[in-house]
C-alpha positions as CSV (number, residue, x, y, z in Angstrom):
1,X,27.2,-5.9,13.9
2,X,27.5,-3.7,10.8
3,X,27.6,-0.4,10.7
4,X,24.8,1.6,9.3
5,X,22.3,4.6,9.2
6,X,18.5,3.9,9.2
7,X,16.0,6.9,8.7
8,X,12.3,6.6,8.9
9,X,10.5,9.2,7.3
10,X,6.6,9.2,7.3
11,X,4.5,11.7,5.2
12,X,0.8,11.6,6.3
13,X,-2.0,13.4,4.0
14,X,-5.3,14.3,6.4
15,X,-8.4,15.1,6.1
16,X,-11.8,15.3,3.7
17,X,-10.4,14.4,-0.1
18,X,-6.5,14.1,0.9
19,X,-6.7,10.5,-1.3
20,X,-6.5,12.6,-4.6
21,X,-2.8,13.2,-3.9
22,X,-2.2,9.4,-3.8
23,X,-1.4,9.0,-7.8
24,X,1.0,11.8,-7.2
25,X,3.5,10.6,-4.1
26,X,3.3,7.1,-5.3
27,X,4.8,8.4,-9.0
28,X,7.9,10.0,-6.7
29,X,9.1,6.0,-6.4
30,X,7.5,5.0,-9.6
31,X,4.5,3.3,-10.7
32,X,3.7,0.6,-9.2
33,X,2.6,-0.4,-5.7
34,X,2.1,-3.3,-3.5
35,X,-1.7,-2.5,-1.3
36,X,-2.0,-4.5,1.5
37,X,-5.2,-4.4,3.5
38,X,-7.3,-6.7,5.9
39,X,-10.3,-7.4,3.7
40,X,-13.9,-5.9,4.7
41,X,-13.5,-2.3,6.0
42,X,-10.9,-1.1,2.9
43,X,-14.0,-2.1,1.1
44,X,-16.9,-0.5,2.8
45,X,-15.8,2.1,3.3
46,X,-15.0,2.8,-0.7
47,X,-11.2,3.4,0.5
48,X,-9.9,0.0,-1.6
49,X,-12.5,1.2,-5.1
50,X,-11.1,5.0,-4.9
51,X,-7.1,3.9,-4.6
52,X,-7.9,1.6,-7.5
53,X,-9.4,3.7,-9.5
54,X,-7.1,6.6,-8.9
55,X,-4.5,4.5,-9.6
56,X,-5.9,3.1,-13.0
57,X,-6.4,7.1,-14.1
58,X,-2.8,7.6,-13.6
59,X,-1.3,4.3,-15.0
60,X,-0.2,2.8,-11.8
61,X,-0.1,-0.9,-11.6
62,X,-1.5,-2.3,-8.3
63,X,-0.3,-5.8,-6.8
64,X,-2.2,-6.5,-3.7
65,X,-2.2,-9.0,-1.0
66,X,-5.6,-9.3,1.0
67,X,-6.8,-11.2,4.3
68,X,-3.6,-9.1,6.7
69,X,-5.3,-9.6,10.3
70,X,-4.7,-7.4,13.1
71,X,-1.0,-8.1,14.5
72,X,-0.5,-10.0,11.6
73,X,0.7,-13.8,12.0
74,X,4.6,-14.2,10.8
75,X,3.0,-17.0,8.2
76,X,1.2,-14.1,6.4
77,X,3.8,-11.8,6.5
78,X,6.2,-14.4,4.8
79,X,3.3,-15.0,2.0
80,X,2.8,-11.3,1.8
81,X,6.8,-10.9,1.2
82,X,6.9,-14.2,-1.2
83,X,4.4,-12.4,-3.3
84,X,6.1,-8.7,-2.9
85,X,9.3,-10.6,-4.3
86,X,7.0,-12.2,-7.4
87,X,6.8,-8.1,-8.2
């Protein structure tokens, strides 16, 4: 095996309005992003039409891949990674 180090770091914004930060941490790796999301609930609950339009406002360009069930089939992970490579 080949040596190497492996870090994980996760940043998670809480709470009532945290979302208005997105535009901002997303522009500390540049500006564009790849949104993945099941289908119905990013919609209803107005999660999927505020990152979008947060992300238009601040000149972010959104590729997204739709339809990710829970504990995702390896088939849709290899189509979500065939289109992530399209990028």
């Amino acid at each position: 095996m080949l040596d190497f180090d492996f870090e994980v770091r996760t940043k998670v914004h809480f709470g009532k309005g945290k979302i208005s930060v997105l535009p901002e941490e997303i522009k500390k790796y540049g500006r564009h992003i790849f949104f993945l999301y099941g289908g119905k609930s990013a919609k209803l609950t107005g999660a999927y039409d505020e990152v979008h339009r947060l992300c238009e406002e601040n000149g972010i360009k959104i590729t997204e891949f739709t339809g990710v069930e829970p504990n995702p089939r390896h088939t849709t992970v290899d189509e979500a990674v065939a289109l992530l490579k399209k990028c």
